[in-house]
C-alpha positions in Angstrom: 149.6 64.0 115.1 149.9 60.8 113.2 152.7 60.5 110.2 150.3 60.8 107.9 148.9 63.6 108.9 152.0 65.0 109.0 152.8 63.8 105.5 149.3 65.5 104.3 150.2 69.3 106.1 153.6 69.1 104.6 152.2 68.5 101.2 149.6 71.1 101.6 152.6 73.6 103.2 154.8 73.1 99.9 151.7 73.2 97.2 150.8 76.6 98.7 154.1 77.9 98.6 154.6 76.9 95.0 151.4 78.7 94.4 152.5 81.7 96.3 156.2 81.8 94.3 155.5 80.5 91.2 152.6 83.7 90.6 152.7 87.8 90.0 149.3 88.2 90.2 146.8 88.2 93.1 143.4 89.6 93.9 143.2 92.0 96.4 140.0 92.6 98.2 139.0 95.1 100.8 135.5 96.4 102.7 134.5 99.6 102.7 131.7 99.5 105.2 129.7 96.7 103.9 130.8 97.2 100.3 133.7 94.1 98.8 136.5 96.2 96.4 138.8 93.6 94.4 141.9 95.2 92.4 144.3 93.0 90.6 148.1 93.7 92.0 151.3 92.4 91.7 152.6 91.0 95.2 155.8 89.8 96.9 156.0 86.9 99.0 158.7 86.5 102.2 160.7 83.8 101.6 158.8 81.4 104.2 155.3 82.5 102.7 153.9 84.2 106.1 153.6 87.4 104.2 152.4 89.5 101.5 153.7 92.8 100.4 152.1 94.5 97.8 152.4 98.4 96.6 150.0 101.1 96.4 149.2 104.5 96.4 147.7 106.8 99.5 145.3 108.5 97.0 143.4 104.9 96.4 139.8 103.5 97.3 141.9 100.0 98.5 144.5 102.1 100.9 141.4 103.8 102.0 139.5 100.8 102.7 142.5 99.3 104.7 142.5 102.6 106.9 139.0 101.6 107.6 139.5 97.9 107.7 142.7 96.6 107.6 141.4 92.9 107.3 141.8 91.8 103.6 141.5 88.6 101.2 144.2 87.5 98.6 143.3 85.5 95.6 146.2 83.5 94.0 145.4 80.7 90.9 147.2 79.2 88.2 145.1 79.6 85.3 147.8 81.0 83.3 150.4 78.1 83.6 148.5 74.9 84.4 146.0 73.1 82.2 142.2 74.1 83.0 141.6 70.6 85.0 144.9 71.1 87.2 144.2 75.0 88.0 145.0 75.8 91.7 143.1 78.5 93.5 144.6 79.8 96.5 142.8 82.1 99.1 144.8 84.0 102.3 143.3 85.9 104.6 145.5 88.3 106.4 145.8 91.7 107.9 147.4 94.4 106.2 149.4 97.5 107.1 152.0 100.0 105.7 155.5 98.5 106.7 156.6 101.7 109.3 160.2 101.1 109.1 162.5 103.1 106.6 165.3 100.5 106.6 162.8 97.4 106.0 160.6 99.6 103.7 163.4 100.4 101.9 164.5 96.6 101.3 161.5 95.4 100.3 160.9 98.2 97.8 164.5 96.7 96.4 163.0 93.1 96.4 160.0 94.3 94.7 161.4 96.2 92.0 163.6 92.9 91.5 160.6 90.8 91.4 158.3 93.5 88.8 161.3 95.5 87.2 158.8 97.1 85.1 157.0 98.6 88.1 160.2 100.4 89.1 158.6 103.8 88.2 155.0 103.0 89.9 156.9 101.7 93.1 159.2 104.7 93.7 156.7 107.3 93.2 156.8 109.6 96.4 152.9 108.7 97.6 153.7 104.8 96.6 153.2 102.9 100.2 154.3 98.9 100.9 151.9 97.5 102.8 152.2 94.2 104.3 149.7 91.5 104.5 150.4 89.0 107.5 149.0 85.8 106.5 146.3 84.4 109.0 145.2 81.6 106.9 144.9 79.8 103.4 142.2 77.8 101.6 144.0 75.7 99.0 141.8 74.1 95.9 142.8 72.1 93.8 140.0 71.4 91.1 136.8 72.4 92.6 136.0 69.8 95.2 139.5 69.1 96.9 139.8 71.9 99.9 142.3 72.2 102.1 142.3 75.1 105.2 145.5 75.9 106.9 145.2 78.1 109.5 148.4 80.1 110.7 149.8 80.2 113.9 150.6 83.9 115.2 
């Protein structure tokens, strides 16, 4: 790979982790046979951006569609703290699953809390599941025209 290729995936790399840390807000969307379903959730990020872990309840049409389907989208932008020609829109695609073990489950409940103190309540709720969403791939725009695809390596 040439230097400047190099130069451009770093770039790309770091922009989508600011995206990724800088927010508290994604779009979650699941399938349900043939049928989309967004929700709007507050996530957590890993600290090297590979994954997603967001909290939700048993009871809900999205943890139902991921028994069904557990590949999902994430939608990431910064409408709220960039001026309207700046905005970032950041798409992952991942697969997502309840994180099994108590000790990790029970760290990144911590971490989450941390993150949304004012979810505390929602988050320790006895049906209230973290699920983790391991990033595939991203589609990073900038504008509307400038696209950039990064695809991850498993």
């Amino acid at each position: 790979m040439a230097l400047q290729d190099q130069n451009k995936e770093t770039s790309v790399m770091n922009a989508i982790t600011e995206v990724i840390q800088t927010g508290h807000l994604c779009v979650l969307s699941t399938l349900s046979g043939d049928r989309p379903y967004s929700s709007l959730m507050r996530y957590l990020a890993d600290d090297r951006c590979t994954a997603i872990y967001l909290v939700m309840h048993k009871n809900t049409t999205k943890y139902q569609n991921l028994l069904q389907n557990s590949l999902v989208s994430l939608l990431i932008d910064t409408r709220t703290s960039a001026p309207l020609a700046d905005i970032q829109a950041l798409s992952i695609d991942g697969i997502a699953f309840p994180v099994a073990d108590a000790a990790r489950q029970a760290s990144v409940r911590e971490a989450f809390i941390a993150r949304h103190p004012d979810m505390a309540e929602f988050v320790r709720q006895p049906d209230a599941l973290m699920i983790c969403v391991e990033i595939q791939g991203f589609l990073l725009l900038n504008g509307i025209q400038d696209a950039h695809r990064v695809r991850v390596k498993s």
